[in-house]
Structures are given as structure tokens and as C-alpha cells.
C-alpha positions as CSV (number, residue, x, y, z in Angstrom):
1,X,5.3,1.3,11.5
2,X,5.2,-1.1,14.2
3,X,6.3,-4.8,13.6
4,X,3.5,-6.0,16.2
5,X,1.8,-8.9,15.2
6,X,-1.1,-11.5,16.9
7,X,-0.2,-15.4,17.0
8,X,-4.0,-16.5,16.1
9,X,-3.0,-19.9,17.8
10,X,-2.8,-18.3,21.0
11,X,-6.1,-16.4,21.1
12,X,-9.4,-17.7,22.2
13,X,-12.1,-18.9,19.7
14,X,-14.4,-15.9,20.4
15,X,-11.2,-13.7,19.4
16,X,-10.5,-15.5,16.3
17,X,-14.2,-15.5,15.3
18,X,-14.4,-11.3,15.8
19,X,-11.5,-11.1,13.6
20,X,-12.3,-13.2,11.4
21,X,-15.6,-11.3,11.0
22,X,-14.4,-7.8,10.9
23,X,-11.5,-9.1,8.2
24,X,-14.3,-10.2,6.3
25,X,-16.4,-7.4,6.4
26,X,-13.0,-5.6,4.6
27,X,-12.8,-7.7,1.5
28,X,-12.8,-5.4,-1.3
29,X,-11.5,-2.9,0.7
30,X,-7.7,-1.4,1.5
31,X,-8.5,-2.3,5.3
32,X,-8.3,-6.4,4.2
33,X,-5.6,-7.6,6.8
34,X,-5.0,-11.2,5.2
35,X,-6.7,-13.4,7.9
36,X,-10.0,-14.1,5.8
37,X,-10.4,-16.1,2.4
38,X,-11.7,-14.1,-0.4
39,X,-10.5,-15.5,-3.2
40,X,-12.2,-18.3,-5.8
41,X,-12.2,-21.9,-5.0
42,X,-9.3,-22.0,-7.8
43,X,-6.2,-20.8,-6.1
44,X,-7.3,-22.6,-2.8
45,X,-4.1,-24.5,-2.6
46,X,-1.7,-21.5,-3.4
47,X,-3.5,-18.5,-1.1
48,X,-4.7,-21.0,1.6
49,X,-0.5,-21.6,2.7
50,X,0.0,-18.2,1.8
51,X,1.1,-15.3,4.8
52,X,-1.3,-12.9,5.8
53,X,1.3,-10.7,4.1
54,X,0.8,-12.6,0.7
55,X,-2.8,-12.8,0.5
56,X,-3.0,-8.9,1.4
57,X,-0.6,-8.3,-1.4
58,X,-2.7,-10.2,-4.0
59,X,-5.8,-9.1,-2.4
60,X,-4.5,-5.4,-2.7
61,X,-3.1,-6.1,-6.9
62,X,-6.4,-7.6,-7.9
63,X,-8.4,-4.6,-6.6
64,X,-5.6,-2.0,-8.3
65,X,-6.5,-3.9,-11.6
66,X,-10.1,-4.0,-11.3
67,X,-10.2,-7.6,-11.1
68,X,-13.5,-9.7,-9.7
69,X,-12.1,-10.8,-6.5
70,X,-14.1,-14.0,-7.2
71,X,-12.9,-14.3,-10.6
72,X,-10.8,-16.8,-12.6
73,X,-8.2,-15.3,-15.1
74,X,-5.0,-15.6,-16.8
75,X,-4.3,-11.9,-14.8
76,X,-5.4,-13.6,-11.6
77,X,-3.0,-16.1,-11.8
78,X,-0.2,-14.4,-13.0
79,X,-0.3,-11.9,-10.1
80,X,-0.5,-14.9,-7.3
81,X,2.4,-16.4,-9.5
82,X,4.6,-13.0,-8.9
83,X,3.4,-12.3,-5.1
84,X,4.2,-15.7,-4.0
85,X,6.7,-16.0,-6.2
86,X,6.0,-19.3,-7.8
87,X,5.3,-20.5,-11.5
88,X,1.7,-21.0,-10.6
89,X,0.7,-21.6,-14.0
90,X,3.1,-24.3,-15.0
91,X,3.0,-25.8,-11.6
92,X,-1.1,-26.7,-12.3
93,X,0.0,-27.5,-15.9
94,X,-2.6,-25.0,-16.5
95,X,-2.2,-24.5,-20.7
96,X,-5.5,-22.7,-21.2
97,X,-3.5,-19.5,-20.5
98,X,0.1,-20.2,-22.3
């Protein structure tokens, strides 16, 4: 597998923009390539920063566990917590899911 990869600061708008809109076109499927936002308002803060890498990862774990890709759950969290490798829950002081 190749290690190629595309610097979106370098490309022009109309690039960016086709990407953008094919990427989005593949949320909820495995062709998602981590460009786009599809997740809920929620974990703005955490997938926003996150690598392309990341947000495919999570992206990928909340369709292998039927999860509502717009949904807002203890699950949810717990696999953004273990993809980005941060205590997600505690760091929001979230105790609704203790």
C-alpha cells in the first residue's frame, strides 16, 4: 500500500470542494477517507483536530457496531476515547455515562 498522501493546503478550492463532495457522498460507507465531518455536533471538539486517519478509524468502529453515525451514546464516546486515545469521558466531565 502506498504511503501517498494530498496536502489539502496546497490544492485549489475547486479541488478541495470535489473532495470534499465525493468524501461526503461515502459517509456510511467503507470508501469514507476522513476528509468530511459526519459525526454529531457532540464530539465536534475531539473529531474536528482529529487525522484523517482517526476520524476513518472511528467512522469505520461506529459502522462495525451498528451505531447511528449521528447518534450520541456512551459506545460512541468510548470508541473516540480508544481511537484517539484520550479519556474523552472524563475530560468533558461527562457523568451521565459513569
Amino acid at each position: 500500500m502506498s504511503t501517498y498522501s494530498i496536502n489539502l493546503n496546497t490544492i485549489t478550492w475547486t479541488a478541495t470542494k470535489a473532495l470534499l463532495d465525493l468524501d461526503d457522498s461515502y459517509i456510511g460507507t467503507p470508501n469514507y477517507m476522513g476528509i468530511t465531518y459526519f459525526w454529531h455536533h457532540e464530539y465536534r471538539h475531539y473529531l474536528r483536530d482529529a487525522s484523517p486517519s482517526q476520524r476513518i478509524r472511528v467512522h469505520k468502529k461506529w459502522l462495525d457496531a451498528d451505531l447511528d453515525l449521528d447518534g450520541i451514546t456512551k459506545k460512541h464516546w468510548d470508541i473516540v476515547g480508544e481511537v484517539l486515545k484520550k479519556d474523552v469521558r472524563s475530560d468533558k466531565g461527562i457523568e451521565v455515562f459513569a
